[in-house]
C-alpha positions, -999 to 999 in steps of 0.1 A, spaced: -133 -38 -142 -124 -75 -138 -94 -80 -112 -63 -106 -120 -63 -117 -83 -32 -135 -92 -12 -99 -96 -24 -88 -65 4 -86 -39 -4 -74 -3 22 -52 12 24 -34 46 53 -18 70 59 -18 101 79 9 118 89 25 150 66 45 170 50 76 156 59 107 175 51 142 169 72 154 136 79 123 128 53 112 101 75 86 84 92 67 115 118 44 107 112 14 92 114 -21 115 101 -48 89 76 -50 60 50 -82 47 36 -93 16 14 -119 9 0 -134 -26 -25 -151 -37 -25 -190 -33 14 -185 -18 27 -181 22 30 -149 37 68 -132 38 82 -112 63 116 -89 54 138 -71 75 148 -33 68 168 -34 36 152 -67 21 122 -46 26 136 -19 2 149 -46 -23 111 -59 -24 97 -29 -27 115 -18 -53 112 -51 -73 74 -48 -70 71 -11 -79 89 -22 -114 65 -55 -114 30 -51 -131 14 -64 -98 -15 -49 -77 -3 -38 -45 -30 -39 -20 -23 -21 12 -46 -6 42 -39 30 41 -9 30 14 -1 64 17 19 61 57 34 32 39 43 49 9 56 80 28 77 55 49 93 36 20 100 68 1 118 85 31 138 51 35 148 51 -3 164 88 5 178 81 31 194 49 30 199 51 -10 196 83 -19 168 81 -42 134 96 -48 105 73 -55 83 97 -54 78 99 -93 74 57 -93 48 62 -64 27 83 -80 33 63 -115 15 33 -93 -14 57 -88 -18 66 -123 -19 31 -138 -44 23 -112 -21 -5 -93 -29 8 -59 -60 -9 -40 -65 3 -5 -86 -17 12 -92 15 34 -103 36 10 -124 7 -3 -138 -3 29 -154 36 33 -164 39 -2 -184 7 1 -197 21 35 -209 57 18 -228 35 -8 -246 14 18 -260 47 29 -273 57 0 -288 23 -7 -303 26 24 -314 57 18 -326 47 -21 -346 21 -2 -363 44 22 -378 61 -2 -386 35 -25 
């Protein structure tokens, strides 16, 4: 797969403190960055605006674990304008424009270990 680093558009939240059954806290400000451009930072309804703007974009959105801020934008979007992104959420998933660097970072790490392993017995 060849990646368009120019549609890649990172994207992370910031929220109040996580307390026990509160898995989504509330939302305090979000970031994005692109490529070759100055980072933004947006206050709690700008953040929503964004967000929504970028789910209906055909941009990349790169987050480190993008499921907390998933679940935080999509219990903002219900409860500040009651809507359920659920369904566009998922519709990110399916036409692969998630990339969490998380998920990438561990992958890369279980195939250095087999490598490693390959090598070893090489």
């Amino acid at each position: 797969m060849i990646w368009d680093v120019s549609k890649f558009v990172a994207f992370d939240t910031e929220t109040h403190k996580v307390q026990p059954g509160l898995k989504a806290p509330p939302i305090v400000c979000s970031s994005s960055a692109r490529y070759g451009r100055t980072g933004e930072l947006r206050r709690e309804e700008e953040s929503l605006d964004f967000f929504d703007e970028l789910m209906k974009s055909d941009a990349t959105i790169v987050l480190a674990n993008a499921p907390f801020d998933f679940l935080v934008m999509a219990v903002e979007f219900a409860r500040r304008r009651q809507r359920d992104i659920m369904p566009e959420i998922f519709e990110l998933y399916e036409s692969r424009r998630v990339y969490d660097v998380t998920i990438a970072q561990a992958l890369d790490a279980i195939g250095e270990i087999g490598r490693a392993s390959c090598r070893e017995r090489v």
